[in-house]
C-alpha positions in Angstrom: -12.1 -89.0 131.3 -13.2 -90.8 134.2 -15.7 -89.5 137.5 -14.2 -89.6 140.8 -16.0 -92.2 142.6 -14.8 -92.1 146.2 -14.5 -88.3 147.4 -17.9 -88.5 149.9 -16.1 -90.0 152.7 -18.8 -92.8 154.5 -16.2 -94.0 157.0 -12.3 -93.1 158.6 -9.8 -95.5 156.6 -8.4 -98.4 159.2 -5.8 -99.6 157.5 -3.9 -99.1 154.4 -5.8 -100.9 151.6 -3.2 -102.8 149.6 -2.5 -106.4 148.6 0.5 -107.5 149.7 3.1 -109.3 147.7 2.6 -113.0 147.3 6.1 -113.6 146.9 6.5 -117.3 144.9 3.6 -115.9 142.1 5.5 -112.7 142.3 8.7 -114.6 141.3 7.6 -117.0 138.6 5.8 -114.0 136.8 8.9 -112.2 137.2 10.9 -115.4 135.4 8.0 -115.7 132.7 8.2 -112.2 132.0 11.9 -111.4 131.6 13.7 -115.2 131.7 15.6 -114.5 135.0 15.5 -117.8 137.1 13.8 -118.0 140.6 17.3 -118.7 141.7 19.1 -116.0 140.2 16.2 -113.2 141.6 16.7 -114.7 145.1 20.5 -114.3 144.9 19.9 -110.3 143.6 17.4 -110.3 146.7 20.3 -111.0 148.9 22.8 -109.0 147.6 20.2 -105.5 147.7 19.3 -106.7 151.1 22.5 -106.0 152.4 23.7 -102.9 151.1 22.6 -99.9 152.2 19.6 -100.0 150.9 18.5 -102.6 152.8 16.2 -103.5 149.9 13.6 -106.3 151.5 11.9 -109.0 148.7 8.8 -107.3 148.7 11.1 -104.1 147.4 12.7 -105.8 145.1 9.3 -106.9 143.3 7.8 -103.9 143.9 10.4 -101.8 141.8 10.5 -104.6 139.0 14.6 -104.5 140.2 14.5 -108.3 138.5 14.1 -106.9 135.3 17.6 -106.4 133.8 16.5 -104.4 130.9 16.0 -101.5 132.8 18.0 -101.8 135.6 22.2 -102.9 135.8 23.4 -104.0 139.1 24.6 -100.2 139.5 21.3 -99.2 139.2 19.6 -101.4 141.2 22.3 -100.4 144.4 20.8 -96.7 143.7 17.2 -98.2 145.4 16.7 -97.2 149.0 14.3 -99.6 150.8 12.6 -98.9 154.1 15.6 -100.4 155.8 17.5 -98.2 153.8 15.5 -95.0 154.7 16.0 -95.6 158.4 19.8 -96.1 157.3 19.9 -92.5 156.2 18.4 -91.2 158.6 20.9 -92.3 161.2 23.6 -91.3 159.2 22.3 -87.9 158.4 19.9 -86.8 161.5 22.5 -88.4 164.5 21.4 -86.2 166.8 17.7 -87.8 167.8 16.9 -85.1 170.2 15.4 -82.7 167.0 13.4 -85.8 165.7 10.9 -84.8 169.0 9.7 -81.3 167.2 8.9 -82.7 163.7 7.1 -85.7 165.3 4.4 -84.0 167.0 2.1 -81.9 165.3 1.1 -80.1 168.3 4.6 -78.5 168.7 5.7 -78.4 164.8 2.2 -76.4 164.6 3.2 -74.0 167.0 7.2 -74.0 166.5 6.3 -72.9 162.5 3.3 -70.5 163.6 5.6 -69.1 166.0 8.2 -68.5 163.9 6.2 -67.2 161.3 5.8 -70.1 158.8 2.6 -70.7 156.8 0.8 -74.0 158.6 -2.6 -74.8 158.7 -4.7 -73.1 161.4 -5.4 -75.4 164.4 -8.9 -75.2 165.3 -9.3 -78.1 167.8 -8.1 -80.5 169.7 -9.8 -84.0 171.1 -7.9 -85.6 174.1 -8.6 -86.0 177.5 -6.1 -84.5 179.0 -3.5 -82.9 176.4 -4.2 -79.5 175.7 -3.4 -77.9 172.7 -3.9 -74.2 173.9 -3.8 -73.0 169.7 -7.3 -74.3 169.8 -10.6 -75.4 171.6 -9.3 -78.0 173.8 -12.2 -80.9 173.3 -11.7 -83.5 176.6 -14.7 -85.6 176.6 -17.3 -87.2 174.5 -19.2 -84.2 174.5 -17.0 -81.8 173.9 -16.4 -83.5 170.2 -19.9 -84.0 169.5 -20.8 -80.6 170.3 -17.5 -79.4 168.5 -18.7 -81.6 165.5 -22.7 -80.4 165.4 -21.3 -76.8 165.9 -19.1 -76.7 162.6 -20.1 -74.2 160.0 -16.7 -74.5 158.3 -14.6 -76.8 156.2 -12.1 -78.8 158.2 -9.7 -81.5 158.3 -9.2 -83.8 161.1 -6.2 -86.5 161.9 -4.7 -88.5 164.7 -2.0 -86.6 166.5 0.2 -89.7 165.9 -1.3 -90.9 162.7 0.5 -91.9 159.6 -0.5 -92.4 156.1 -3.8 -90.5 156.4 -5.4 -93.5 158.8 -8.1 -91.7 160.4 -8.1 -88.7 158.3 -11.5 -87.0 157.7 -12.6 -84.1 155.3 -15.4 -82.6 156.5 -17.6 -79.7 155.2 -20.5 -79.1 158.1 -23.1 -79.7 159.9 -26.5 -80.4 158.9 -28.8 -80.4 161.6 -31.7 -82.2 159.8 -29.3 -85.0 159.6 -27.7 -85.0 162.9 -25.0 -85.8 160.4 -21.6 -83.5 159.2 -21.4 -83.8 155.9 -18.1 -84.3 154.5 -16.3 -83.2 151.6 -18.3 -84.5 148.2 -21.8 -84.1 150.1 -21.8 -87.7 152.5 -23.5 -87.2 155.2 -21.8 -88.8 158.5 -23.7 -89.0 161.2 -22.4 -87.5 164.4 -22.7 -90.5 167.1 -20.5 -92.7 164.3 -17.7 -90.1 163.0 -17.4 -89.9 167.1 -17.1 -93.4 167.8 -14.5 -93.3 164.3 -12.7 -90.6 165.6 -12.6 -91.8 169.1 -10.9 -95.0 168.0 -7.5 -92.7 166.4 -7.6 -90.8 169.7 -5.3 -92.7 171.6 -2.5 -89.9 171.1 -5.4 -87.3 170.2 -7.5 -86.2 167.5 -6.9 -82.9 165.7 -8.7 -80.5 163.7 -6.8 -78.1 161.4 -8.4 -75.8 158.4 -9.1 -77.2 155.3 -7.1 -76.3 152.8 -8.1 -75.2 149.5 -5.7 -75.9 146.4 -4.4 -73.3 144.0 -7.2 -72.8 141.6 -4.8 -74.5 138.5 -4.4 -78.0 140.7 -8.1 -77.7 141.6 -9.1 -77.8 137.9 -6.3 -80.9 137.3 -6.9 -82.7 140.3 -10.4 -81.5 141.5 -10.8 -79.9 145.3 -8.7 -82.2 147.3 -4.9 -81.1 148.4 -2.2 -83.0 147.0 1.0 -81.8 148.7 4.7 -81.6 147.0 7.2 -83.7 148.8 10.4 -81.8 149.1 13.5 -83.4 150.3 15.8 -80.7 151.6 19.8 -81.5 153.0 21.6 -78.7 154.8 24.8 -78.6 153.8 28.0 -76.8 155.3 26.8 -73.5 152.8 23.1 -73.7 153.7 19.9 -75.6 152.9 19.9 -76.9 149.3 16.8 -78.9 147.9 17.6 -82.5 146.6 14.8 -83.9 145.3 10.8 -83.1 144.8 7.9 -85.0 144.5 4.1 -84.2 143.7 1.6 -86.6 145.2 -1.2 -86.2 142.3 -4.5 -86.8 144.3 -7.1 -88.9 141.5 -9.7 -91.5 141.8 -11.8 -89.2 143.9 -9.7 -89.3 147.3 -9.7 -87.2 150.5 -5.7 -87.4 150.9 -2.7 -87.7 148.4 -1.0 -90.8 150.0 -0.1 -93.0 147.8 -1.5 -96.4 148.7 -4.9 -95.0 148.3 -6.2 -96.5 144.7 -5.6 -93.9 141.8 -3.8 -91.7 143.2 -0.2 -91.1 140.9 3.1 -89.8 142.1 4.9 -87.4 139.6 9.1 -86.3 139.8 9.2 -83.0 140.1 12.4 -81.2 138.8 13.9 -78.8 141.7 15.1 -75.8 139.9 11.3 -74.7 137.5 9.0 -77.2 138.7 7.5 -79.1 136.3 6.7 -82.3 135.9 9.1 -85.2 134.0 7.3 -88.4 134.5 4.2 -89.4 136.2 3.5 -92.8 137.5 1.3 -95.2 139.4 1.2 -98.8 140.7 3.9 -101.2 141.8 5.5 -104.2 139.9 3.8 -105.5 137.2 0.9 -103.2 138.3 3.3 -99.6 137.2 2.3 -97.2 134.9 3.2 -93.9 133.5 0.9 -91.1 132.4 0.5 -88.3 130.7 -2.7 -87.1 131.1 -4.7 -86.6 134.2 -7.5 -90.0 134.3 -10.3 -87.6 136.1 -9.9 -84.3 134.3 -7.8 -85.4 131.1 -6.1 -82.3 132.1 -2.6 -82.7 130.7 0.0 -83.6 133.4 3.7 -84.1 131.7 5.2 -81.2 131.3 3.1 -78.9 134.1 4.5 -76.1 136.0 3.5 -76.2 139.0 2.4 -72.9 140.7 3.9 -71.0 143.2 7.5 -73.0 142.8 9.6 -70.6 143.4 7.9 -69.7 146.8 7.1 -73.1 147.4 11.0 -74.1 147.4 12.1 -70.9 149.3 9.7 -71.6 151.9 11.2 -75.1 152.8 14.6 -74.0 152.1 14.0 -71.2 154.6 12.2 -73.4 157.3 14.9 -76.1 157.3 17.2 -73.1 158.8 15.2 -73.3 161.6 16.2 -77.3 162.2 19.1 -77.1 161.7 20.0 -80.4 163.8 18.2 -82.4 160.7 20.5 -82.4 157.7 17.7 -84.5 156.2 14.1 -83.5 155.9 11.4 -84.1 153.6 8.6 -81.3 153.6 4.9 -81.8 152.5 3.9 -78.3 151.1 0.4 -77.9 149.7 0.4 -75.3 146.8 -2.8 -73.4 147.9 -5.4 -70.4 147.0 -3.5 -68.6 149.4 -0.1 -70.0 148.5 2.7 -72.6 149.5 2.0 -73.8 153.3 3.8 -76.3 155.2 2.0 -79.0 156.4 4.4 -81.0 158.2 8.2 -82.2 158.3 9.5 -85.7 157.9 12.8 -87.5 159.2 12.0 -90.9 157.2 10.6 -88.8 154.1 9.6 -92.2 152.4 12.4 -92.0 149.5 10.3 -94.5 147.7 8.1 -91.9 146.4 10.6 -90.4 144.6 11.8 -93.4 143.1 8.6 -94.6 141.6 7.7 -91.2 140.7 11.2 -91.4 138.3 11.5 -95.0 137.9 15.3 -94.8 139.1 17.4 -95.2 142.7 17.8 -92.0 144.5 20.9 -92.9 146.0 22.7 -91.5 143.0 24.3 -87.9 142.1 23.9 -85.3 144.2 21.9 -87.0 146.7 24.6 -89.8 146.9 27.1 -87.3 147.3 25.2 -85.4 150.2 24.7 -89.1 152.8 28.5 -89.3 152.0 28.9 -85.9 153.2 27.1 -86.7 156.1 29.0 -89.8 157.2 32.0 -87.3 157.5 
């Protein structure tokens, strides 16, 4: 068992912090490890690229598709790239004017609370001249510093158009001796700098929802930060059905689940009891599985996770109220108080489910459900 190391928060993450694939080293370690030629890699890069998954180089690496002992060339056509998601999403979300609710949190927050969905509670809002009206409307400078040195709660804060958790901030209170807000493992921010931070995501606007607290079994796995389920629901002429699920397994100390963020895991999900089948991390040569929790040694193959049931209904239920998106991937956190949506995605990032199983997910039922779609 190892300790967390990065949960105190001393800044807002810029950028995503990954190393990007050096193609030509990625390649010859590719022919050294498995005896496939530069050549013949490059000629499998073109013939991914254009199918339907749209499968760039980088993709191909990333998924160790060169490796012919775990993959035929069936089962390397099952990959979706990004290309690929974008693909699907034409094909099964034509219609671009219900993208527009799902793509602003402002509105999904208030279309779900509205309709009396489970969401986060907006608290505020920084932008000057967007109001959010479900919250204290913070327009200038001032506003979020007094906002901030008036906290006396938990909260989370992200960019209005943010993606990936860039920006994203946990933050427990204020501490007055300090002039600082201490965030969630006991760092102490100052207020001037989380306002300049802040200020630089606020282009589109800055919100601040409640802090969520997981369901007391994740908390003792994972530790007190939310890791959300990724559920990928397709409506279907006889209703919503759910195709495919996800758990984004928070580790490593982080504030947010996304993947990129070092140690965090991604772990398939099966639909119907929800436990966990495989658990993975890393990309290429860098992929792993696991069985055990790293922070907690908390076991992690074969979990239920709680609150399934309502977790699944819950999605399956809100998709009825989209009903223009045959695709949609939900992020629902599993939480003290139960399942709560906290938002809706038309490019649901398929690769998480793939590296979470290790396999395409244009196969089987999902396969069968884009086809229905082109029809």
């Amino acid at each position: 068992m190892t300790e967390p190391t990065r949960l105190a928060q001393h800044r807002l993450a810029q950028a995503k912090e990954v190393t990007p694939i050096a193609l030509p080293a990625a390649m010859a370690h590719a022919r050294r490890e498995t005896g496939k030629s530069v050549a013949a890699q490059a000629f499998e890069m073109l013939l991914l690229r254009r199918g339907i998954g749209g499968i760039t180089p980088e993709e191909y690496i990333a998924n160790r598709l060169y490796d012919d002992r775990l993959f035929d060339m069936a089962a390397k056509r099952r990959f979706l790239g990004v290309n690929g998601e974008h693909t699907v999403d034409r094909i099964c979300n034509a219609d671009h004017r219900w993208r527009a609710p799902v793509r602003d949190k402002i509105v999904f927050t208030a279309m779900m609370t509205g309709l009396g969905f489970p969401v986060p509670e907006l608290i505020a809002f920084h932008h000057a001249r967007r109001r959010c009206f479900m919250g204290a409307d913070l327009k200038t400078r001032e506003d979020l510093t007094a906002f901030l040195r008036g906290l006396d709660r938990p909260v989370f804060g992200k960019p209005l158009g943010g993606r990936w958790s860039l920006g994203a901030a946990s933050l427990e209170g204020y501490d007055k001796t300090a002039d600082a807000v201490t965030t969630l493992g006991g760092q102490p921010f100052p207020v001037e700098t989380l306002a300049d931070e802040i200020a630089a995501f606020a282009e589109e606007g800055y919100l601040f929802q409640e802090r969520l607290t997981p369901h007391a079994m994740l908390a003792r796995v994972c530790g007190p930060a939310v890791g959300t389920v990724r559920l990928l629901t397709g409506m279907s002429p006889d209703g919503p059905e759910l195709l495919a699920a996800v758990w984004k397994v928070i580790a490593g100390g982080n504030i947010a689940d996304n993947f990129w963020r070092a140690g965090n895991m991604l772990a398939a999900v099966e639909g119907e009891s929800g436990t966990v089948t495989r658990v993975a991390s890393g990309l290429g040569r860098e992929h792993r599985t696991h069985e055990d929790h790293p922070d907690s040694g908390e076991r992690l193959q074969g979990l239920v996770l709680p609150d399934w049931q309502e977790a699944r209904a819950l999605c399956l239920s809100a998709a009825t109220a989209l009903g223009g998106l045959r695709l949609i991937g939900w992020d629902i956190a599993l939480t003290a108080r139960g399942p709560v949506i906290v938002e809706a995605n038309t490019l649901p990032a398929f690769n998480l489910h793939q590296i979470a199983t290790g396999k395409g997910l244009l196969d089987g039922h999902f396969a069968a459900f884009v086809e229905s779609c082109r029809r």
